[in-house]
C-alpha atoms as a printed R data frame, in Angstrom:
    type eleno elety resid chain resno       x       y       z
1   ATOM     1    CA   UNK     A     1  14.434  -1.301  15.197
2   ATOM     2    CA   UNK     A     2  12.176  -4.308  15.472
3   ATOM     3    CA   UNK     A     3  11.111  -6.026  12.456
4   ATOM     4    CA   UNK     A     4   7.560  -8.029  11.991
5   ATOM     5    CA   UNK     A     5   7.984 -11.642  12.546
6   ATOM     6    CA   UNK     A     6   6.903 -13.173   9.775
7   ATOM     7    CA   UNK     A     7   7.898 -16.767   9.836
8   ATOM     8    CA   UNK     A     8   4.105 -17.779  10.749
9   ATOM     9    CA   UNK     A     9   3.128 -16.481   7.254
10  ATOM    10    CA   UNK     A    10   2.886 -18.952   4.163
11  ATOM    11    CA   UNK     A    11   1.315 -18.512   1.163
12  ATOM    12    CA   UNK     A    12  -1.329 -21.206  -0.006
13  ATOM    13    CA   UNK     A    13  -2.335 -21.063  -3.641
14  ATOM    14    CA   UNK     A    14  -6.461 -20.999  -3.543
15  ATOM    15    CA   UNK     A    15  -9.259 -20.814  -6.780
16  ATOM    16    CA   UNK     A    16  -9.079 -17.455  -7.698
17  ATOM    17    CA   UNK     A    17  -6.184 -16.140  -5.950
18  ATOM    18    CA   UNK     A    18  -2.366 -17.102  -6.507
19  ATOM    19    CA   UNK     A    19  -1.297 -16.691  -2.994
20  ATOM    20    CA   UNK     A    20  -3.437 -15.774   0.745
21  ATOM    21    CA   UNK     A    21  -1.679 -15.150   3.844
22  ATOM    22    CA   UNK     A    22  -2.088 -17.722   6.270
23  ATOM    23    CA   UNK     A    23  -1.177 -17.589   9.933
24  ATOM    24    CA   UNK     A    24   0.271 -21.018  11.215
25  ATOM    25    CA   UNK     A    25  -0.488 -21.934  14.786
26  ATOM    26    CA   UNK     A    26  -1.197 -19.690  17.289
27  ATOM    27    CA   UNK     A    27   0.217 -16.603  15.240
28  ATOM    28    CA   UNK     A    28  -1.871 -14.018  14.470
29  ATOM    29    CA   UNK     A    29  -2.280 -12.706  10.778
30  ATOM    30    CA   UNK     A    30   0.030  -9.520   9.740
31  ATOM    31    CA   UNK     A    31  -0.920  -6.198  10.176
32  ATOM    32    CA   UNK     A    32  -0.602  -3.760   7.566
33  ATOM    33    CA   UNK     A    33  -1.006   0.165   7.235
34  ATOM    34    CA   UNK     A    34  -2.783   2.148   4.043
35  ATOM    35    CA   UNK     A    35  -2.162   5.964   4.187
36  ATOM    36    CA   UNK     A    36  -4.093   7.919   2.184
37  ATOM    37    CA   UNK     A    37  -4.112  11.429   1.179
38  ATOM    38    CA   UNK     A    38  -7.556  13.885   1.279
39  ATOM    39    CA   UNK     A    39  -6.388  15.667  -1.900
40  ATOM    40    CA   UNK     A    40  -9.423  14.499  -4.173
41  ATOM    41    CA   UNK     A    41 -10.728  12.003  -1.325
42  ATOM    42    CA   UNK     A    42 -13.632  10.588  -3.505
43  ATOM    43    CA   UNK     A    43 -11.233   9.597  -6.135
44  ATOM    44    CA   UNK     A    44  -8.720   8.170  -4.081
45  ATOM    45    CA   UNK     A    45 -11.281   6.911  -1.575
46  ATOM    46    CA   UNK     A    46 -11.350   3.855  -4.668
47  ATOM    47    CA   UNK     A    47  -7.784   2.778  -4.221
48  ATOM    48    CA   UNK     A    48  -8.562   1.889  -0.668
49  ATOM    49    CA   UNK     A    49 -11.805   0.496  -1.217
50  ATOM    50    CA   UNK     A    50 -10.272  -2.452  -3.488
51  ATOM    51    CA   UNK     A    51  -7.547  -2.642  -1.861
52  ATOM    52    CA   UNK     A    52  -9.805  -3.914   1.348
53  ATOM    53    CA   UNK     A    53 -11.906  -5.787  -1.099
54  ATOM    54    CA   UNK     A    54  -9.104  -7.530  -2.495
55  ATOM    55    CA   UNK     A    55  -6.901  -8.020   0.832
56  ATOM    56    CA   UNK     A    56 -10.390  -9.895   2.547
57  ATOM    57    CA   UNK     A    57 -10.710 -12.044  -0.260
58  ATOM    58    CA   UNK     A    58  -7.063 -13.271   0.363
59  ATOM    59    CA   UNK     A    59  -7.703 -13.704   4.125
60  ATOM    60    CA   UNK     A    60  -7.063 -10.641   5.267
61  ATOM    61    CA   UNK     A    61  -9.747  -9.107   7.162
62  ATOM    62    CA   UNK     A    62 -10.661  -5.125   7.481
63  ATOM    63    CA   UNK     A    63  -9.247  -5.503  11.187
64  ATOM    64    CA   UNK     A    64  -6.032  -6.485  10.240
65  ATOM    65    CA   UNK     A    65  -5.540  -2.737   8.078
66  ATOM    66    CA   UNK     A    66  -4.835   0.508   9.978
67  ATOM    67    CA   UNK     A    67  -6.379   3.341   7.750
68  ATOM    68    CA   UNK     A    68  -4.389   6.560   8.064
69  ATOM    69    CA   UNK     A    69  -5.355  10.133   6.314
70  ATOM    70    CA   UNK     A    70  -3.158  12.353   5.924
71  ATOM    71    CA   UNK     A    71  -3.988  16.145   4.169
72  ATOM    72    CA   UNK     A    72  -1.596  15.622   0.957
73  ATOM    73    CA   UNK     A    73   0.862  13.064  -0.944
74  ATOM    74    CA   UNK     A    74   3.609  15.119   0.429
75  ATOM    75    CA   UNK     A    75   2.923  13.982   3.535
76  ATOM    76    CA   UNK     A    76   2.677  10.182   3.173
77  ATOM    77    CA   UNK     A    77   6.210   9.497   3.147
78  ATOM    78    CA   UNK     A    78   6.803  10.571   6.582
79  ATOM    79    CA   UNK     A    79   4.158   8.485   8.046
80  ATOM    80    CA   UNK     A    80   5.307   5.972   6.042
81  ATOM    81    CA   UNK     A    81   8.525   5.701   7.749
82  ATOM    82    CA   UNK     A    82   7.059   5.806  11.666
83  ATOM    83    CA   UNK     A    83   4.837   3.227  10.880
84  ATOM    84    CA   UNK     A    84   7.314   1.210   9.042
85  ATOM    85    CA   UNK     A    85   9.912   1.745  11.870
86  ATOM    86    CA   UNK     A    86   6.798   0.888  14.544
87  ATOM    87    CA   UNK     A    87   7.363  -3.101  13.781
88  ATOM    88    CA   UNK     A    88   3.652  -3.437  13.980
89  ATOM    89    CA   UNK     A    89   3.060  -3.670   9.883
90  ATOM    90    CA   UNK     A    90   4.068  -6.259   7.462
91  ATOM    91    CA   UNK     A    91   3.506  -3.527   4.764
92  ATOM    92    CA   UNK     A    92   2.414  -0.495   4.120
93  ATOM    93    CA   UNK     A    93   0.548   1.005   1.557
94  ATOM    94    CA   UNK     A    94   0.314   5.201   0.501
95  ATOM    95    CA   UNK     A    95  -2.273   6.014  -1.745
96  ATOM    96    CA   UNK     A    96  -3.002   9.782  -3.371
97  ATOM    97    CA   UNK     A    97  -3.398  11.893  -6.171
98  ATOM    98    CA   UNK     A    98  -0.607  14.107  -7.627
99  ATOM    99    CA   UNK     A    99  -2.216  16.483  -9.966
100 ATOM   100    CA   UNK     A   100  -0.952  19.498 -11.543
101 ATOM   101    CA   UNK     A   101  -2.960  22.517  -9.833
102 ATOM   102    CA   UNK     A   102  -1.034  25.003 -12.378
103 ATOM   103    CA   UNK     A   103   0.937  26.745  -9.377
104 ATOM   104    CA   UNK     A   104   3.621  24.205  -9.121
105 ATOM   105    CA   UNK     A   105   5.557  21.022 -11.033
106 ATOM   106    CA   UNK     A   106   3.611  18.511  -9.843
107 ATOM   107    CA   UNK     A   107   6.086  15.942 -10.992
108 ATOM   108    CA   UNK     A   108   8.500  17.253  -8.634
109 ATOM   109    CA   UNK     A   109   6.187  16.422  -5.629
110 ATOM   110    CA   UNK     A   110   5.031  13.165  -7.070
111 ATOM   111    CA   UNK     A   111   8.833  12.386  -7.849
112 ATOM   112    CA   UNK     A   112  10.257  13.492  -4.113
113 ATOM   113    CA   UNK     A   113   7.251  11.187  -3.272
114 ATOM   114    CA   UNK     A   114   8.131   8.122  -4.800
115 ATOM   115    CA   UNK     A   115  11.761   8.815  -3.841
116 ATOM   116    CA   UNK     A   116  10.902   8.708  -0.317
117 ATOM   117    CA   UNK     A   117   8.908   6.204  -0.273
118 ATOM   118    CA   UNK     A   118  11.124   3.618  -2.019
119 ATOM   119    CA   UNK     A   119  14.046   5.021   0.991
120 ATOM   120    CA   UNK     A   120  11.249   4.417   3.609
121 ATOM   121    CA   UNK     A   121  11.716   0.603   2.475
122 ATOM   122    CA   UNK     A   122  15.113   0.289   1.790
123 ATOM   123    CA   UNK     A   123  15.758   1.586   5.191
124 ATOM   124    CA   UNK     A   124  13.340  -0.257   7.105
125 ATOM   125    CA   UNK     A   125  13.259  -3.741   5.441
126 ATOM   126    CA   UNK     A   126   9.157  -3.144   5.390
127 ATOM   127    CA   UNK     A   127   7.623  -3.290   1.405
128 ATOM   128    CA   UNK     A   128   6.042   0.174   1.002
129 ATOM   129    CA   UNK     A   129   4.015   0.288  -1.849
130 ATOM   130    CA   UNK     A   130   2.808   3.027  -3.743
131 ATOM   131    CA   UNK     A   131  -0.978   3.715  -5.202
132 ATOM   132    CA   UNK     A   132   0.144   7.493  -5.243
133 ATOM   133    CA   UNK     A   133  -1.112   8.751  -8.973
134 ATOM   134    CA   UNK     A   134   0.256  11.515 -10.849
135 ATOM   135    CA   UNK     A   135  -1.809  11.978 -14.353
136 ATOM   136    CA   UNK     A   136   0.108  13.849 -17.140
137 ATOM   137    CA   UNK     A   137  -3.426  15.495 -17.837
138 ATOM   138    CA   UNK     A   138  -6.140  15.888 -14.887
139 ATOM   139    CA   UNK     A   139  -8.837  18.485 -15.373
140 ATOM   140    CA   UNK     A   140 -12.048  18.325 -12.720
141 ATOM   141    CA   UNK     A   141 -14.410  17.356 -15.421
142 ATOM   142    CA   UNK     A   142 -16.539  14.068 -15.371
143 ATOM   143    CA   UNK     A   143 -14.966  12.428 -17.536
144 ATOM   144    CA   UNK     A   144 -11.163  12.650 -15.606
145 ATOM   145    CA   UNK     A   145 -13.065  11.882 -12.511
146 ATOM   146    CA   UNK     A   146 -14.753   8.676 -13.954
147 ATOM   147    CA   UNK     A   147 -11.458   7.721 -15.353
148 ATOM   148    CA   UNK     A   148  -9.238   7.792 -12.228
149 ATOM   149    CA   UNK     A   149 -11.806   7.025 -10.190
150 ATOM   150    CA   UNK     A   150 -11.913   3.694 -12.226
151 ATOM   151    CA   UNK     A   151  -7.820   3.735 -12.254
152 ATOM   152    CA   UNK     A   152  -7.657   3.818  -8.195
153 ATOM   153    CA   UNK     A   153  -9.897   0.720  -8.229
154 ATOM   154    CA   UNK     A   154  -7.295  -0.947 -10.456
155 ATOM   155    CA   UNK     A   155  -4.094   0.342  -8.660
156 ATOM   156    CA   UNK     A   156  -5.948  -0.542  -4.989
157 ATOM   157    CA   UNK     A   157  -6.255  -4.227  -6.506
158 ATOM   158    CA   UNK     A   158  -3.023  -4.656  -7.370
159 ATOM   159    CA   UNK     A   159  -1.498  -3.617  -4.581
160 ATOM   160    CA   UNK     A   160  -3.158  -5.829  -2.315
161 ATOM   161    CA   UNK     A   161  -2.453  -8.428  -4.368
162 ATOM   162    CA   UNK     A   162   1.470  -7.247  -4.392
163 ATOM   163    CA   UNK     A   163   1.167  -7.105  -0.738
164 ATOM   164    CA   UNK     A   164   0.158 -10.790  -0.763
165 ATOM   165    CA   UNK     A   165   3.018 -11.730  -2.889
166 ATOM   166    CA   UNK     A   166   5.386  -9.672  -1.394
167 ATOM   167    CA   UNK     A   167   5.121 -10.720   2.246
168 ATOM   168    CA   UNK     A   168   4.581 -14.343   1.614
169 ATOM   169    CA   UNK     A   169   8.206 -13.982  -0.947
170 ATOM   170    CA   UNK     A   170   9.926 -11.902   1.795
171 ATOM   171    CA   UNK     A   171   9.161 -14.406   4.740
172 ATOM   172    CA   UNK     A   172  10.435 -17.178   2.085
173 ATOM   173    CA   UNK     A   173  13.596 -15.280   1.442
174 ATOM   174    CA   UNK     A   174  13.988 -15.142   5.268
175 ATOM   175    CA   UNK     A   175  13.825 -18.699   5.698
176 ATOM   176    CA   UNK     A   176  16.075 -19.325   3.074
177 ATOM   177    CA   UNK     A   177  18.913 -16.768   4.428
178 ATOM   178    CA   UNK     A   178  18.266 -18.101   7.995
179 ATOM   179    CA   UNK     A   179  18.696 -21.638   7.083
């Protein structure tokens, strides 16, 4: 299984951000992969919104992200692991909504979820990280709605910014063991 090369990556404190990725010579920037599920699409449509906003404002540009949709959460972990295995991502990123639909434990599909998505990156050596929501409480009213919808911009923040972090501290623990 082939691995991104990341050694061209370094992370360069900037106003505003604590690290960007930055491709040294003729290297090209990573690519990275955000799977999302269609399960409430314009609530989880959010989390992938900021996490474009926030990945461009650290240098990493809309054509450097591979948007996948997939119909549920269930069905992110697989995905996960072929495009982890592919070698073409630095990261990947899932991104859904677990809610409790009253015909099944939800937690049980948000847990084998999770599960499989931390053994996607254990096994590949690619971070996987995980904007996949499960609410104790989510009713369709407007106020749920406004409140994830809010919580998805939050979560698809953060993980861009852990994305950042994580692949610019992964390529320095390479050099490190390789030195």
């Amino acid at each position: 299984m082939s691995q991104t090369d990341l050694s061209h990556i370094s992370a360069h404190p900037r106003p505003g951000a604590s690290t960007a990725l930055v491709a040294s010579g003729a290297a090209p920037l990573p690519r990275f992969a955000f799977i999302q599920s269609s399960w409430h699409e314009d609530i989880v449509d959010n989390g992938r919104i900021a996490f474009l906003a926030e990945m461009a404002g650290r240098g990493v540009g809309a054509e450097a992200i591979d948007v996948f949709r997939v119909p549920g959460a269930f069905e992110i972990p697989l995905h996960a692991k072929k495009l982890a295995q592919s070698g073409r991502y630095a990261g990947v990123v899932c991104c859904g909504l677990v809610v409790d639909g009253g015909i099944y434990r939800h937690d049980f599909v948000a847990s084998a979820v999770i599960d499989a998505l931390m053994r996607v990156q254990l096994d590949t050596g690619v971070p996987v990280f995980s904007v996949v929501l499960t609410p104790l409480h989510f009713h369709e009213h407007e106020e749920h709605r406004r409140f994830f919808s809010g919580h998805f911009l939050t979560k698809g923040k953060e993980a861009a910014q852990a994305c950042v972090q994580t692949v610019a501290s992964l390529q320095n623990v390479d050099a490190l063991l390789s030195a």
